[in-house]
Structure formats: structure tokens, C-alpha cells
N, C-alpha and C positions, 0 to 999 in steps of 0.2 A: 900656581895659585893653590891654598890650603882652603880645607873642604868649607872651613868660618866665610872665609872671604869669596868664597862663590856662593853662599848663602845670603849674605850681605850686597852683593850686587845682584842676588836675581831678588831680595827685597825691595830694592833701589828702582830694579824693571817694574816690579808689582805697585810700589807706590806709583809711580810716574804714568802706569795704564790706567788706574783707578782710580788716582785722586788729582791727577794734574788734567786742564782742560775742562771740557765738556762734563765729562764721564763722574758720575757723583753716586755709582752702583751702594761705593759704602756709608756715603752720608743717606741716602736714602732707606736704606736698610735699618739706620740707624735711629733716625724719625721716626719710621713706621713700625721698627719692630720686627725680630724675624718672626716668619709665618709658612717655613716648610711644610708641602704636603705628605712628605717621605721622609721615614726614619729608613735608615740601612746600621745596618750589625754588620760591621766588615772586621778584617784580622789587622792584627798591627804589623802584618806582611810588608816593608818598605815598597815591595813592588807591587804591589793592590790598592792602590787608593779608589773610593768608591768615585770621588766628586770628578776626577780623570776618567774613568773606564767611562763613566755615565756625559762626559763632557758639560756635567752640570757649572751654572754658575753661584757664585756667593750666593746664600741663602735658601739655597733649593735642596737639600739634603739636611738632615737633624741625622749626624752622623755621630753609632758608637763604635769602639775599634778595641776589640783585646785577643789574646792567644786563643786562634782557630775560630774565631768570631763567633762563639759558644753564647746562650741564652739559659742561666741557671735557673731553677724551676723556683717558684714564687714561696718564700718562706722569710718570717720576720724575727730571724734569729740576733742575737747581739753582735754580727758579726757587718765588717762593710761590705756593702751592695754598690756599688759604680754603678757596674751595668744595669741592674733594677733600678738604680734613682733615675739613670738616662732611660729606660724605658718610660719608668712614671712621670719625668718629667714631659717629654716628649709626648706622650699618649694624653696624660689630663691636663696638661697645662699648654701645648701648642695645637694639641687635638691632628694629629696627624692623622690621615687616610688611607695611609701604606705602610706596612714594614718588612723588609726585605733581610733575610739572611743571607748574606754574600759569600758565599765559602770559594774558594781555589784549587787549584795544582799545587803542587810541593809545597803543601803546609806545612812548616817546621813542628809546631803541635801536634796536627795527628799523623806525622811520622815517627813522635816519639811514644805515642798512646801506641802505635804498631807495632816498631819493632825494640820499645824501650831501652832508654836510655837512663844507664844509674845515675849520671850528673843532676837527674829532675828528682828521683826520689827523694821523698822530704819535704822539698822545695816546693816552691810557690806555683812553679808550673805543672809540677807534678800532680799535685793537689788537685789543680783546676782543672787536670786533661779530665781526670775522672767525671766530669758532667758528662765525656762522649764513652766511657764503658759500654755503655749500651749500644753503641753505633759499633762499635768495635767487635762485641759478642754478635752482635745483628748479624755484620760482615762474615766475620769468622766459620760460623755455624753457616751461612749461605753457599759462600763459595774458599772452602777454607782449603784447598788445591791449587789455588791461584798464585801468580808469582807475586810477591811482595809488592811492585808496582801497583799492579792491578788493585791490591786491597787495601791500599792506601789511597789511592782512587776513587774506591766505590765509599771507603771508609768518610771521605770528604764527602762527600753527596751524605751520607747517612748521617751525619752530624748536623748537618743543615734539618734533617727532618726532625733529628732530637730537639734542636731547638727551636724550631718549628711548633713542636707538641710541647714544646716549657713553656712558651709566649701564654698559652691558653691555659696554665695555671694560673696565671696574674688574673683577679676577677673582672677588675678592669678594662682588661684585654677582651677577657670571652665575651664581657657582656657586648663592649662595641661589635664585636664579632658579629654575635647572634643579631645584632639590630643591625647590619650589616653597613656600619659605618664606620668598618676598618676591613682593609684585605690584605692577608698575610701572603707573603711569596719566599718562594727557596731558590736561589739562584746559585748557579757555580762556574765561576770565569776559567777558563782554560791559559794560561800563561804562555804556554808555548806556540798554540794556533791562533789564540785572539778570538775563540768560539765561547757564545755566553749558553747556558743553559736553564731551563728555566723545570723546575717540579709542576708535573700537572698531577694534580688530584684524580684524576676522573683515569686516568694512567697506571699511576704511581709510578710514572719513571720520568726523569731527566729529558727535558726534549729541547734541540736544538733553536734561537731565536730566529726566524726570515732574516735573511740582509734586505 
């Protein structure tokens, strides 16, 4: 079987759970409107899907997805904003309650922001890694003795806080903030263990979720 045609029959699964029968999850959805309370910033990592790891169903996540699940800092330049329209959409128009940076293990983005790779300079990836420069210098200057694993590692967790501290340029953002009817979280899924990690503030470090 070619990769079309097992997409095509696990479409075939997905209609026949969802729309045959009882089960009316997406005409329902569709009536009423989605009404997620959680945005997530996840990576376009094939093996990261946020609605999976969170075993969420249809309509419970307002999910955005790009290289290293980056949030660029709030500016109104002539250039396109994705991810800024999905946050403003999201934030003023669905009024979400949560936003979660979801970062991972073996990011292919900021393994090339590490140990660079000339195929991205120039390029569209290239460009974009530069929002985590600062994670990287963060990294670097911290523990710059460490074996390349390691600070690509830490460099993932440090990315999460960059855009962490971008969310809170958008005025929008800080204001829900400060009236405390939005809470920001930094999370980092482990790929290899299945261990989620979540940023505590009161910390400043990475702590493991209870099972």
C-alpha cells in the first residue's frame, strides 16, 4: 500500500467514527462553533502532534504549528505574520484561557540554529531560526562545555522561554495577562521517554509532570 492510500483509508476510519451512527462530535462542532479554551504553538515535527500527546478531541485545542514552534515578538511590519494572525485570532476573537509553547527533543530547527547548517542560510528556515539567537547565546554562555546533545537540549527548553517573553509583546496578550484571564505555560515533550515537562516560574526550571 502507497503512503496516498493509507491516508485515504484511515480518512474512510475517521469518517465512519465521526460521522456514521450516533456520534455527531463534527456536526455539533459545527452548529455551535468552535469554542477551544487552549491555544498550543507546537512544531511542524511529524512526530509531535499536540492533539495526540494531549489525547485531546476535535475542538479542544486552537492549535499553531511552524519550525521549532517559535512565537516572533509583536511588530506590524509589511511583512506576513501566520503565526501572529493565529495568535490574534485565537486570543480576540475565540478568547482562549491558555497558551502553551510546546517545544521537544530532536528539533530539527534548533539543531540547525546549533550546530548550523549552510543548506538553511538565506533560506526561509534560516531566517526564521534567528527568533531563538537569544536561546542559543543564553545556552552557549551558560554551559558552553557541554557535549552538543546537551545544548541542543537545554537550547530547546530555552526557546520555549524566548517565546514565552515574545507572547507578552502582543498588547493584547499582556493585557489579558495582567487581568489574569489568560495563563501562559512552556512545556517540553521528551520523544524518546514519553516524559512532559512543564517551566515553573517560581523555579525557573523545567519540572517533570506527576503520572
Amino acid at each position: 500500500m502507497d503512503h496516498i492510500s493509507k491516508l485515504i483509508d484511515g480518512f474512510k476510519r475517521f469518517r465512519k467514527h465521526h460521522y456514521d451512527g450516533e456520534n455527531h462530535v463534527f456536526r455539533d462542532l459545527t452548529q455551535a462553533g468552535q469554542a477551544p479554551k487552549t491555544l498550543v504553538v507546537g512544531c511542524c515535527d511529524s512526530r509531535v502532534d499536540p492533539a495526540i500527546i494531549t489525547n485531546c478531541d476535535p475542538g479542544d485545542l486552537f492549535i499553531i504549528r511552524n519550525v521549532a514552534n517559535l512565537v516572533p515578538p509583536f511588530e506590524t511590519g509589511g511583512a506576513f505574520h501566520g503565526t501572529s494572525a493565529a495568535l490574534e485570532f485565537g486570543v480576540r476573537k475565540l478568547n482562549v484561557e491558555h497558551i502553551i509553547i510546546l517545544g521537544h527533543t530532536h528539533c530539527g530547527g534548533i539543531e540547525a540554529l546549533i550546530k548550523g547548517d549552510a543548506r538553511d542560510e538565506g533560506g526561509f528556515v534560516g531566517s526564521w531560526m534567528k527568533l531563538a539567537r537569544h536561546a542559543r547565546n543564553r545556552v552557549l554562555a551558560r554551559i558552553p562545555q557541554e557535549s552538543p546533545e546537551i545544548i541542543v537540549r537545554e537550547c530547546e527548553k530555552e526557546a520555549v522561554l524566548v517565546s514565552l517573553d515574545n507572547l507578552l509583546t502582543f498588547p493584547w496578550i499582556l493585557e489579558r495577562v495582567a487581568q489574569r484571564r489568560l495563563t501562559l505555560h512552556g512545556w517540553h515533550f521528551d520523544l524518546e521517554s514519553g516524559t512532559l515537562l512543564c517551566y515553573d516560574p517560581g523555579t525557573h526550571h523545567f519540572v517533570q509532570f506527576d503520572d
